[in-house]
N, CA, C and O of each residue as an XYZ file, in Angstrom:
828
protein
N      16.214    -20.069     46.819
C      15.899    -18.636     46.853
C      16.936    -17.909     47.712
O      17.265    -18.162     48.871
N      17.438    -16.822     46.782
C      18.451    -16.221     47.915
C      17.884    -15.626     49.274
O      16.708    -15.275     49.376
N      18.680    -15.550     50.171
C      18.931    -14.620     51.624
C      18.353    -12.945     51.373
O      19.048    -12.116     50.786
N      16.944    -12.630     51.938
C      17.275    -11.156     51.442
C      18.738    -10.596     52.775
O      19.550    -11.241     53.438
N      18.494     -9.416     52.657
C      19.471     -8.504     53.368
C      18.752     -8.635     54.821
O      17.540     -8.848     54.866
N      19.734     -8.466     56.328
C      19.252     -8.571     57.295
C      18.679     -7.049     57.513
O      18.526     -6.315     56.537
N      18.459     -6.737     58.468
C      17.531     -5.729     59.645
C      18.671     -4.785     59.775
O      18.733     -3.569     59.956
N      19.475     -5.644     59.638
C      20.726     -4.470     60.337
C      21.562     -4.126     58.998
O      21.944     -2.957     59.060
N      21.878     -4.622     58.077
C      22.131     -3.598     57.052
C      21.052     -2.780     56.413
O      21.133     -1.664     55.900
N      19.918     -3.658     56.572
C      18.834     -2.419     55.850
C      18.845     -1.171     56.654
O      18.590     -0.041     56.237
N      19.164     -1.508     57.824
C      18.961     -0.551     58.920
C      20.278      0.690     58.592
O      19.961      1.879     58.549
N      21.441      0.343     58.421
C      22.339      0.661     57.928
C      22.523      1.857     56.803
O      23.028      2.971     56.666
N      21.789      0.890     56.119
C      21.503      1.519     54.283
C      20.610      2.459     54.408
O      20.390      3.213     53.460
N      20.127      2.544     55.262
C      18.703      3.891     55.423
C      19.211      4.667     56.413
O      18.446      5.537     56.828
N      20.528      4.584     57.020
C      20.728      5.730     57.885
C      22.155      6.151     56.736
O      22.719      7.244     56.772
N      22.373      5.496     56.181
C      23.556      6.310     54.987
C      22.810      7.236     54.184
O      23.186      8.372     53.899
N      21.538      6.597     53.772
C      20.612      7.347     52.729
C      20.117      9.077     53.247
O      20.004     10.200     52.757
N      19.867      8.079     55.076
C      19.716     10.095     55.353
C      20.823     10.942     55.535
O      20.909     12.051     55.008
N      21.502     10.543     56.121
C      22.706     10.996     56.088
C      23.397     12.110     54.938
O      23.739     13.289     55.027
N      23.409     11.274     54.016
C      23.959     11.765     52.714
C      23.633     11.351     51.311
O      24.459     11.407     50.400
N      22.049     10.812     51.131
C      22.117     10.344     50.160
C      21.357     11.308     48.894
O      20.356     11.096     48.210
N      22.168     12.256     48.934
C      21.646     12.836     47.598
C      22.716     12.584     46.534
O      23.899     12.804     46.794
N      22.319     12.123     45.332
C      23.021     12.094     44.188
C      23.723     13.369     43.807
O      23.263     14.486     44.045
N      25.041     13.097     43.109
C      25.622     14.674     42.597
C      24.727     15.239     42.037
O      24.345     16.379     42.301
N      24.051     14.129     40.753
C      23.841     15.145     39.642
C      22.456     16.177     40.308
O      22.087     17.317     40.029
N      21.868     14.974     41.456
C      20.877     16.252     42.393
C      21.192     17.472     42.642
O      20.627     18.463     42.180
N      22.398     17.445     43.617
C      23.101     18.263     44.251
C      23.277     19.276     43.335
O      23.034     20.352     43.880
N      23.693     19.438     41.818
C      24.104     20.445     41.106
C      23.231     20.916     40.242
O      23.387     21.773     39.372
N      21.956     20.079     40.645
C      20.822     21.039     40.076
C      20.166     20.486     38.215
O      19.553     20.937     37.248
N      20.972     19.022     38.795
C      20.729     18.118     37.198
C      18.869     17.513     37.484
O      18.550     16.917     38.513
N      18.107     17.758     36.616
C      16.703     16.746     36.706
C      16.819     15.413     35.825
O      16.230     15.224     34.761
N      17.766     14.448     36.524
C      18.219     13.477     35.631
C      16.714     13.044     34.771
O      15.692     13.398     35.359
N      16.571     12.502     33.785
C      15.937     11.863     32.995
C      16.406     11.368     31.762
O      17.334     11.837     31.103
N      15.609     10.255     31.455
C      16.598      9.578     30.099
C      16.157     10.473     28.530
O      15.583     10.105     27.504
N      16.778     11.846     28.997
C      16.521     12.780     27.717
C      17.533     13.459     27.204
O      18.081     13.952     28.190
N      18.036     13.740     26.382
C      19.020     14.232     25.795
C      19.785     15.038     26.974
O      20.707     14.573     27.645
N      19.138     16.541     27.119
C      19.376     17.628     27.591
C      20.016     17.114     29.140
O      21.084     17.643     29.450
N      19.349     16.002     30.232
C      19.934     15.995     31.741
C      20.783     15.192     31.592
O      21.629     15.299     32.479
N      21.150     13.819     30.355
C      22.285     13.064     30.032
C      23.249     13.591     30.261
O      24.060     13.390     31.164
N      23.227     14.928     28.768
C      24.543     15.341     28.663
C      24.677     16.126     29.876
O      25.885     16.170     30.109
N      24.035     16.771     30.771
C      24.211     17.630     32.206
C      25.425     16.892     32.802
O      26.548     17.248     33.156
N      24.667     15.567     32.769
C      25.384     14.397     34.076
C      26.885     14.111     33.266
O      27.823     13.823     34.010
N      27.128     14.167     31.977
C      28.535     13.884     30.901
C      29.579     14.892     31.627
O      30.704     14.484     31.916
N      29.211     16.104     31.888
C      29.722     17.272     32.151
C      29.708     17.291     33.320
O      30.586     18.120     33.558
N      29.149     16.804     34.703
C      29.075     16.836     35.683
C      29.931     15.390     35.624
O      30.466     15.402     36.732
N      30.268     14.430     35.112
C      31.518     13.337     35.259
C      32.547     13.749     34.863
O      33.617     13.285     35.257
N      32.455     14.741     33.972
C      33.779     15.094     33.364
C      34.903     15.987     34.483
O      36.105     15.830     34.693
N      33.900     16.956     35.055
C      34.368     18.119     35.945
C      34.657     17.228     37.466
O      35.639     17.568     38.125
N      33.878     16.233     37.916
C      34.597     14.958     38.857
C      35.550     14.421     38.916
O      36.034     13.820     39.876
N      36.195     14.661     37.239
C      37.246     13.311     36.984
C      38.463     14.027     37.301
O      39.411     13.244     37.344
N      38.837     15.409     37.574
C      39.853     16.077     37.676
C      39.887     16.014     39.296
O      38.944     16.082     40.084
N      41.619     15.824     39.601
C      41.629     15.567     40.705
C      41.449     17.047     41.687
O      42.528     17.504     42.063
N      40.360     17.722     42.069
C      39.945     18.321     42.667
C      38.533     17.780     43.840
O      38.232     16.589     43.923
N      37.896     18.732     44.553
C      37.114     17.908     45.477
C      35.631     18.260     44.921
O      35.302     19.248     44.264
N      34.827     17.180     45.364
C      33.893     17.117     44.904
C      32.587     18.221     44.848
O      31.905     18.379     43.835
N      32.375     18.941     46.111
C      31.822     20.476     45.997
C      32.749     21.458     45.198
O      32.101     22.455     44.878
N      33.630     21.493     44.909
C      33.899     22.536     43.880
C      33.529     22.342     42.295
O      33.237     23.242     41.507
N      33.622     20.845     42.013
C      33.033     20.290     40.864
C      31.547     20.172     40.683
O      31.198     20.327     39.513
N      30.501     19.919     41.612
C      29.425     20.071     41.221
C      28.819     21.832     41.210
O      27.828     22.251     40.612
N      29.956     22.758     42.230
C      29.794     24.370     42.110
C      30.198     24.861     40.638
O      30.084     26.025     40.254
N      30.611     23.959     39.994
C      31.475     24.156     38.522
C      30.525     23.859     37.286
O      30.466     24.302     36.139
N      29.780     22.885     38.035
C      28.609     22.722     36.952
C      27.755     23.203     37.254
O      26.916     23.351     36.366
N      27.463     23.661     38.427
C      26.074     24.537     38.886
C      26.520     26.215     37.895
O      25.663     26.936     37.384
N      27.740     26.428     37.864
C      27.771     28.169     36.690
C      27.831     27.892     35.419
O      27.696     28.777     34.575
N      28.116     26.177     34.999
C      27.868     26.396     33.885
C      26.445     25.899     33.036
O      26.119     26.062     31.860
N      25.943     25.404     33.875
C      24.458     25.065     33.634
C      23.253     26.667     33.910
O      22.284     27.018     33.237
N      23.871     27.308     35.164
C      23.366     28.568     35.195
C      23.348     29.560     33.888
O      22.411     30.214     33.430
N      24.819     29.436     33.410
C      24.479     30.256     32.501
C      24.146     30.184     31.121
O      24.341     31.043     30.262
N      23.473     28.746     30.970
C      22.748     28.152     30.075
C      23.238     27.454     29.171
O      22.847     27.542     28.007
N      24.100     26.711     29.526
C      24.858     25.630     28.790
C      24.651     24.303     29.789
O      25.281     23.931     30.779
N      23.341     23.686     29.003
C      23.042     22.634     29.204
C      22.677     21.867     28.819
O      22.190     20.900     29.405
N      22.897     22.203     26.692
C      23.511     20.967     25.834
C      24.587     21.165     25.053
O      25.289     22.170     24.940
N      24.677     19.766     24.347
C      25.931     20.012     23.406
C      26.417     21.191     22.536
O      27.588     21.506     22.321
N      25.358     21.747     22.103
C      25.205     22.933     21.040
C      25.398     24.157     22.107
O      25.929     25.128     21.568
N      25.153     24.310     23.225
C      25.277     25.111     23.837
C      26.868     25.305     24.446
O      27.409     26.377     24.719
N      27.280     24.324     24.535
C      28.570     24.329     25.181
C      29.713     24.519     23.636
O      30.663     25.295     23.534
N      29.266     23.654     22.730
C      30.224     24.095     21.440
C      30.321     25.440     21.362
O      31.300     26.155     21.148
N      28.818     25.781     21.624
C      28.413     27.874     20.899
C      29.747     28.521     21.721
O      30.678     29.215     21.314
N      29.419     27.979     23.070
C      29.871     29.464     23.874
C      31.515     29.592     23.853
O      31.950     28.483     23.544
N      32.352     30.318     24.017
C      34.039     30.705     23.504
C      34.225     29.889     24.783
O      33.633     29.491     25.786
N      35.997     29.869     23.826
C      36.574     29.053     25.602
C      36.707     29.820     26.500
O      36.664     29.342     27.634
N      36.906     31.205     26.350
C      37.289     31.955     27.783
C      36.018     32.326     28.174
O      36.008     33.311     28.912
N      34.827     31.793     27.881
C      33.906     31.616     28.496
C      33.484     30.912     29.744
O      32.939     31.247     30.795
N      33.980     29.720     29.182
C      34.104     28.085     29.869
C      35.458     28.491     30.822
O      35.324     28.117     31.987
N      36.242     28.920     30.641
C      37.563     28.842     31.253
C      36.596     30.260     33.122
O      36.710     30.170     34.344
N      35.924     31.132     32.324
C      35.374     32.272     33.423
C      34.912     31.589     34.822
O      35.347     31.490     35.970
N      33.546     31.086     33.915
C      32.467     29.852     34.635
C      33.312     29.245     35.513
O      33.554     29.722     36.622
N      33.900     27.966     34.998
C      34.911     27.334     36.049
C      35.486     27.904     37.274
O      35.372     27.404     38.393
N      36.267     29.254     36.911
C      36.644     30.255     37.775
C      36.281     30.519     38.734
O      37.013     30.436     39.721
N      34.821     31.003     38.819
C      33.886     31.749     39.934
C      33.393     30.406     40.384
O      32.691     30.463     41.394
N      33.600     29.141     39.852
C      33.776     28.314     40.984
C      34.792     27.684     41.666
O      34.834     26.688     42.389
N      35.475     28.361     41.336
C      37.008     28.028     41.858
C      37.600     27.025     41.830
O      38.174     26.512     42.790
N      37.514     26.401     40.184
C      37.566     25.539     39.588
C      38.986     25.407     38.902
O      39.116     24.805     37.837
N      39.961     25.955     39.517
C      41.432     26.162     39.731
C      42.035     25.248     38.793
O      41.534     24.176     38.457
N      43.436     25.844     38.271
C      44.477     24.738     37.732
C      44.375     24.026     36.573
O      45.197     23.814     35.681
N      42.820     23.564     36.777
C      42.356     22.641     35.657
C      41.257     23.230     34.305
O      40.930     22.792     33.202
N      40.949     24.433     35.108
C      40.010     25.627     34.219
C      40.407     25.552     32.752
O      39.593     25.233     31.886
N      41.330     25.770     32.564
C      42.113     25.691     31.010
C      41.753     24.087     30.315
O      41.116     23.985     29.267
N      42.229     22.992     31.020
C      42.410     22.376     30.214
C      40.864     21.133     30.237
O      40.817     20.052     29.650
N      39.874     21.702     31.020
C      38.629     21.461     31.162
C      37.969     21.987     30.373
O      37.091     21.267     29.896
N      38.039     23.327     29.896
C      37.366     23.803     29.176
C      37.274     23.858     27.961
O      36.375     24.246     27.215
N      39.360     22.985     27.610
C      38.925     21.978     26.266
C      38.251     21.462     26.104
O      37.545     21.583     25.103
N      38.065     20.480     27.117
C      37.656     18.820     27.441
C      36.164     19.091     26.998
O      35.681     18.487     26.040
N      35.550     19.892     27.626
C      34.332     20.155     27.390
C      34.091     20.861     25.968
O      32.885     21.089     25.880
N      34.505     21.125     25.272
C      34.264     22.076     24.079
C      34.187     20.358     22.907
O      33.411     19.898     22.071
N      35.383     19.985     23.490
C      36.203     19.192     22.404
C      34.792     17.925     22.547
O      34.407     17.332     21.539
N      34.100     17.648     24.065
C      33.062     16.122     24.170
C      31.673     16.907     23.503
O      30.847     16.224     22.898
N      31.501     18.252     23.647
C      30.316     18.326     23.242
C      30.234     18.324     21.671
O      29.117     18.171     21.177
N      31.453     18.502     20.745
C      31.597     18.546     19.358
C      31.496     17.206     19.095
O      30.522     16.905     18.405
N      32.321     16.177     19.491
C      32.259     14.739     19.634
C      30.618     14.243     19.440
O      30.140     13.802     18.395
N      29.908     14.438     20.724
C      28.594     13.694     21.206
C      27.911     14.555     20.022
O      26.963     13.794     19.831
N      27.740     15.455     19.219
C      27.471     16.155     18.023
C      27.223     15.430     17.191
O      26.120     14.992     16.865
N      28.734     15.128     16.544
C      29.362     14.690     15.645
C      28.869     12.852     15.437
O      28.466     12.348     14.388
N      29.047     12.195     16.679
C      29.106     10.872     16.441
C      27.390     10.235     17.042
O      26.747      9.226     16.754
N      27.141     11.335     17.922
C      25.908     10.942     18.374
C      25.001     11.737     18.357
O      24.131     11.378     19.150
N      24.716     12.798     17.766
C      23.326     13.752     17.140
C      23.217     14.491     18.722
O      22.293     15.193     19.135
N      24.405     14.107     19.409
C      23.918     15.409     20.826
C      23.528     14.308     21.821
O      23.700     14.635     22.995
N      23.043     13.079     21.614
C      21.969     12.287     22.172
C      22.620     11.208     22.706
O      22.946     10.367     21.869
N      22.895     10.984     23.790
C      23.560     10.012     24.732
C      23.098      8.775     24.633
O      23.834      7.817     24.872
N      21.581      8.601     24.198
C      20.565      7.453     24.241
C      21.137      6.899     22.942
O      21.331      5.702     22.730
N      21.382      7.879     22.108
C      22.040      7.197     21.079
C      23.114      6.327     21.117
O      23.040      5.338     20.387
N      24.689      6.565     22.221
C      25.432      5.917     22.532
C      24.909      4.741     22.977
O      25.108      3.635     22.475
N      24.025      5.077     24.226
C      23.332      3.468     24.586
C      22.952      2.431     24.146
O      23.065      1.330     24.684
N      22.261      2.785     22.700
C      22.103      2.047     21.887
C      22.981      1.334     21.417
O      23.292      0.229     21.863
N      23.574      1.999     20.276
C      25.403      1.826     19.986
C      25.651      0.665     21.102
O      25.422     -0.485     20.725
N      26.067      0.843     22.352
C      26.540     -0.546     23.295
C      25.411     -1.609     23.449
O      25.663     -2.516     24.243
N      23.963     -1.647     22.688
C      23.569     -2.673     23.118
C      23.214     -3.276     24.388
O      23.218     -4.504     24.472
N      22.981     -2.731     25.147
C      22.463     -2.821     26.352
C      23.774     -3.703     27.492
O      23.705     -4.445     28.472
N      24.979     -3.039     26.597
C      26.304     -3.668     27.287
C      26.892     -2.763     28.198
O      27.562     -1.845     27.725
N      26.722     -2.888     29.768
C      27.233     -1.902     30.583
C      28.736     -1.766     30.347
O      29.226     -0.642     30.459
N      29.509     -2.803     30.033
C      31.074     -2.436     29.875
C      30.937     -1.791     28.364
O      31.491     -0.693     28.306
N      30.395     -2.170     27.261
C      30.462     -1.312     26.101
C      30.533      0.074     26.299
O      31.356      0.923     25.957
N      29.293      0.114     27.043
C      28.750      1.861     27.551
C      29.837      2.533     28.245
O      30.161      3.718     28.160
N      30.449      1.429     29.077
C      31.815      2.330     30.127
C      32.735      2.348     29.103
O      33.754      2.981     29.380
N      32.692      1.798     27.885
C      34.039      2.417     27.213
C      33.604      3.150     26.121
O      34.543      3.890     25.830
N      32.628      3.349     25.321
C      32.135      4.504     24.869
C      32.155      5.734     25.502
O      32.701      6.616     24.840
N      31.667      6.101     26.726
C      32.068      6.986     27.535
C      33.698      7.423     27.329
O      33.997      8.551     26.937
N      34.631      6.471     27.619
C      35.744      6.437     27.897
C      36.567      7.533     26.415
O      37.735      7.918     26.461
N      35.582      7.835     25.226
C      36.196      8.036     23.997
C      35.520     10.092     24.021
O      35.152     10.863     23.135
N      35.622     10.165     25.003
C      35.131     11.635     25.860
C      35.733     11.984     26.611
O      35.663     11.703     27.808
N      36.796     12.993     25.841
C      37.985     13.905     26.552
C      37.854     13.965     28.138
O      36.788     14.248     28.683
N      39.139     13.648     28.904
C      38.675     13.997     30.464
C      38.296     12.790     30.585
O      39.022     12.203     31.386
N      37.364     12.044     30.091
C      36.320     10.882     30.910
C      37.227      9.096     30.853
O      37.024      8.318     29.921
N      37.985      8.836     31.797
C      38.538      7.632     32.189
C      37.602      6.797     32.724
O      36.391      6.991     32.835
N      38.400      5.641     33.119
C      37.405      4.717     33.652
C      36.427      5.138     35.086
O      35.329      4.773     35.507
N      37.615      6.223     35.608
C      36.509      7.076     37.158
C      35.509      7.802     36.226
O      34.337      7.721     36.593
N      35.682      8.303     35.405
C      34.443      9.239     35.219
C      33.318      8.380     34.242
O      32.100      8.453     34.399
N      33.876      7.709     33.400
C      32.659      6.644     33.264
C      31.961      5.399     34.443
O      30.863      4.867     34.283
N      32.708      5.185     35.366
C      31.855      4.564     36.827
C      31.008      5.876     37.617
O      29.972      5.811     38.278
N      31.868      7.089     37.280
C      30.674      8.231     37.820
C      29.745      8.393     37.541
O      28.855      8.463     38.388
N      29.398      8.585     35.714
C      28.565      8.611     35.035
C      27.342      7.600     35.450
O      26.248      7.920     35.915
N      27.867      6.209     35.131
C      27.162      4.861     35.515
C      26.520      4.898     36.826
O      25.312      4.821     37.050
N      27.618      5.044     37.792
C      26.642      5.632     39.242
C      25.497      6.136     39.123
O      24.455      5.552     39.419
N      25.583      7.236     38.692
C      24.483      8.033     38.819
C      23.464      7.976     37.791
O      22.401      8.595     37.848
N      23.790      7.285     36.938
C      22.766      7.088     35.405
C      21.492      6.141     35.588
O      20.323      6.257     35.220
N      22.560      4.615     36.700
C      21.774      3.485     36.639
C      20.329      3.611     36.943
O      19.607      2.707     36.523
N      19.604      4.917     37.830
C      18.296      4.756     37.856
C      17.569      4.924     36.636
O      16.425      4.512     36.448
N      18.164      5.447     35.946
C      17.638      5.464     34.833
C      18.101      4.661     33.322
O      17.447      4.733     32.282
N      19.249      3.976     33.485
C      19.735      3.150     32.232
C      19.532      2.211     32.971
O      20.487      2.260     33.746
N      18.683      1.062     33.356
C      18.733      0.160     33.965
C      20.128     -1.107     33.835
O      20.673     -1.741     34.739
N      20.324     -1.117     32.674
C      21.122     -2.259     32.937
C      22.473     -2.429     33.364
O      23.358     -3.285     33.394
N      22.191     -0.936     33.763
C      23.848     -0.280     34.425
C      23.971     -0.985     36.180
O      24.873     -1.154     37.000
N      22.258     -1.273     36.097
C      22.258     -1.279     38.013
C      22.497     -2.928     37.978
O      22.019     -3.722     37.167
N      23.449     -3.223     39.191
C      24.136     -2.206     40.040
C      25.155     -1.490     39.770
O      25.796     -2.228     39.022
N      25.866     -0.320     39.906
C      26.792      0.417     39.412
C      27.223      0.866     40.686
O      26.519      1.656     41.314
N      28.190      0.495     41.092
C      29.353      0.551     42.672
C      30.613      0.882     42.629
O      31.378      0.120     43.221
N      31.179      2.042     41.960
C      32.108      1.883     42.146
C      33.356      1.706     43.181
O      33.116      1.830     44.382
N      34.613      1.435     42.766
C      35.908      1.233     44.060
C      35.467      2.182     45.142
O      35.355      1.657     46.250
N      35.181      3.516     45.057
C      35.172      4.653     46.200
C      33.946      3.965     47.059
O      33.964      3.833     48.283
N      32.868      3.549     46.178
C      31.456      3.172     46.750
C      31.587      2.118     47.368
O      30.771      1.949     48.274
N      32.649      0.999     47.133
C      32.622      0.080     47.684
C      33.696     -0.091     49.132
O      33.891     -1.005     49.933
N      34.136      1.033     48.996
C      34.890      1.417     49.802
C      34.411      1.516     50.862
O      34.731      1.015     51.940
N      33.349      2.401     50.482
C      32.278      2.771     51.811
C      31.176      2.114     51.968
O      30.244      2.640     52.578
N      31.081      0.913     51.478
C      29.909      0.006     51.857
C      31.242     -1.101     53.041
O      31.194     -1.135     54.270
N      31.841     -1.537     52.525
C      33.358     -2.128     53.713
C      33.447     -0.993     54.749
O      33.012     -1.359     55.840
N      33.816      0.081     54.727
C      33.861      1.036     56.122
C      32.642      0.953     56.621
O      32.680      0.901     57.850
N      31.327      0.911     56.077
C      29.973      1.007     57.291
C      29.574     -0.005     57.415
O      28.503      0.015     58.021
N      30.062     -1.456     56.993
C      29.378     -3.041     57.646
C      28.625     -3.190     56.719
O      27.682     -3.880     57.106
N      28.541     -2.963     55.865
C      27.720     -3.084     54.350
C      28.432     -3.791     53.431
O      29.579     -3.477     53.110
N      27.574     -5.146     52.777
C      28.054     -5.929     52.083
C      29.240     -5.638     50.630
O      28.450     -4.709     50.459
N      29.794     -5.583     50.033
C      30.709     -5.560     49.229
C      30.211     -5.883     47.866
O      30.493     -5.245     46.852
N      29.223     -7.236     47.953
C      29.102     -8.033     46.338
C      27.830     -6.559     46.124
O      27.241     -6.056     47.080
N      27.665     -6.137     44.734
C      27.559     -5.585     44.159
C      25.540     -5.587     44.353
O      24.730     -4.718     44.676
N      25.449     -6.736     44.038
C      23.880     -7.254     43.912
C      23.152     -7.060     45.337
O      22.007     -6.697     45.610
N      24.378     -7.484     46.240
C      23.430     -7.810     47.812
C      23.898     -6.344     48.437
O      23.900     -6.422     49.666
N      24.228     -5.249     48.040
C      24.119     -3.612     48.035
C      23.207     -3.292     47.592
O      22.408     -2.685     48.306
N      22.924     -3.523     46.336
C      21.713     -3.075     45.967
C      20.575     -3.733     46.442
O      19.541     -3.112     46.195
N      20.444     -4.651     46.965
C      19.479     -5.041     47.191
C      18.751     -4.672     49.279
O      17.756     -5.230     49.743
N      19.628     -3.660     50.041
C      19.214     -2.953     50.802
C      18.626     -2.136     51.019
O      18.135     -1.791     52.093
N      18.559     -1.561     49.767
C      17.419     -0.642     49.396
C      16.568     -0.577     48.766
O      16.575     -1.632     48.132
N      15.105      0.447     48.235
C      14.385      0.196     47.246
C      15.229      0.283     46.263
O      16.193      1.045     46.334
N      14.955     -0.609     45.029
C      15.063     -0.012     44.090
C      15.332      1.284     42.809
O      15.785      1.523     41.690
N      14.690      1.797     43.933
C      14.564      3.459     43.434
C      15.912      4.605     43.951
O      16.279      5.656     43.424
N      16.460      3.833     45.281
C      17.251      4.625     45.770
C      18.334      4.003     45.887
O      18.945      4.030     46.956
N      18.826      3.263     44.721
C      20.348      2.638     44.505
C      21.098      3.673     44.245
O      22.032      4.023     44.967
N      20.691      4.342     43.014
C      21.545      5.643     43.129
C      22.005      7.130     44.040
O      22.709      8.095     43.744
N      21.056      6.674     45.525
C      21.415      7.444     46.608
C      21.938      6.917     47.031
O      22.757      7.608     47.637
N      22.148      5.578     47.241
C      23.013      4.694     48.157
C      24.514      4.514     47.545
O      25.411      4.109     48.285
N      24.782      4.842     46.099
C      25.980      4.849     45.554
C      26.459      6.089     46.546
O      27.450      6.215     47.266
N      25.677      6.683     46.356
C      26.139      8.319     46.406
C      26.621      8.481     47.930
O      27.429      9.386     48.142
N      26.351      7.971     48.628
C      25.778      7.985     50.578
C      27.302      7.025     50.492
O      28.190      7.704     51.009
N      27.594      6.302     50.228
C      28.517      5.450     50.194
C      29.990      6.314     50.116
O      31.025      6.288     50.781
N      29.545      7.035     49.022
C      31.199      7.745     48.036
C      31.268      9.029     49.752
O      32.159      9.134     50.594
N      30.075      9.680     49.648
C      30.359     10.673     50.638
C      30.721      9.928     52.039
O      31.229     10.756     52.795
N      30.654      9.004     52.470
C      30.979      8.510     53.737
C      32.849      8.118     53.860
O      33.524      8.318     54.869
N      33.380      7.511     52.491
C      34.685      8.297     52.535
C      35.252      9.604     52.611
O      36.321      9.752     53.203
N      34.612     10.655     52.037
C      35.240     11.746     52.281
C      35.718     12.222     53.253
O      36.277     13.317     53.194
């Protein structure tokens, strides 16, 4: 029977959690659930991550465009690009405004087109294969292998077979705070329930 985790990383893992452990897609006002509509939220909230800008201006980027009611596929196809290009703007979503607001026009026609809008549908499609899923993702303008480990981050409470989902940044910051590295014995410092705060508590402790 394995070793659980000692006193002192649990101890650890629950002062990262207060610290900082709210998930992005929290932070920007996503109600993740495994339903069409907060999927694609979180697609668009990886996508706007993956550009090298900082991370509060990207979830302020999806907080105007979810405000102004593009918060599915059909919604984001509807609206013009100098729509998408505005939004970005007033979050000062700089430089990359233009060619994001392809990215986004071009994944929500895609996830349309190949997947009825419906992300669960992709899931399927991979078979309950977390690397399938990271490269399905990967076929979504903007979305590389960082923005499909973003995605995964933050999905795994709810796609289970994603957990554990750690990426390089996350593991980065489980090595900077005395927190184990292997993937399994991270997750296993916390409940269950709050792996995906502990990804998250992790990424922000590099910043």
């Amino acid at each position: 029977m394995a070793e659980g985790p000692s006193k002192t990383v649990r101890d650890r893992a629950e002062r990262l959690l207060a610290a900082g452990g709210e998930t992005y897609a929290h932070e920007a006002g996503i109600r993740l659930r495994d339903k069409p509509s907060p999927l694609y939220q979180l697609l668009v909230l990886s996508t706007l991550l993956s550009a090298r800008i900082t991370a509060h201006i990207a979830v302020d980027a999806a907080r105007e465009i979810f405000t102004a009611g593009w918060r599915t596929p059909r919604a984001v196809a509807d609206a013009s690009w100098q729509e998408l290009v505005d939004a970005l703007g007033r979050a000062h979503y700089r430089r990359y405004d233009e060619s994001t607001a392809t990215a986004l026009h071009e994944g929500a026609e895609l996830l349309i087109d190949r997947w009825h809008g419906d992300l669960r549908r992709l899931r399927k499609e991979a078979g309950g294969d977390p690397a399938r899923i990271r490269q399905l993702l990967q076929e979504f303008p903007r979305i590389g292998p960082v923005g499909a480990e973003i995605f995964c981050r933050e999905a795994q409470g709810e796609w289970e077979e994603l957990c554990p989902a750690f990426d390089r940044r996350a593991l980065d910051g489980a090595e900077k705070n005395g927190l184990p590295k292997d993937p399994d014995r991270l997750a296993a410092s916390v409940a269950p329930q709050d792996v995906p705060r502990l990804a998250a508590a992790l990424v922000r402790s590099t910043l």
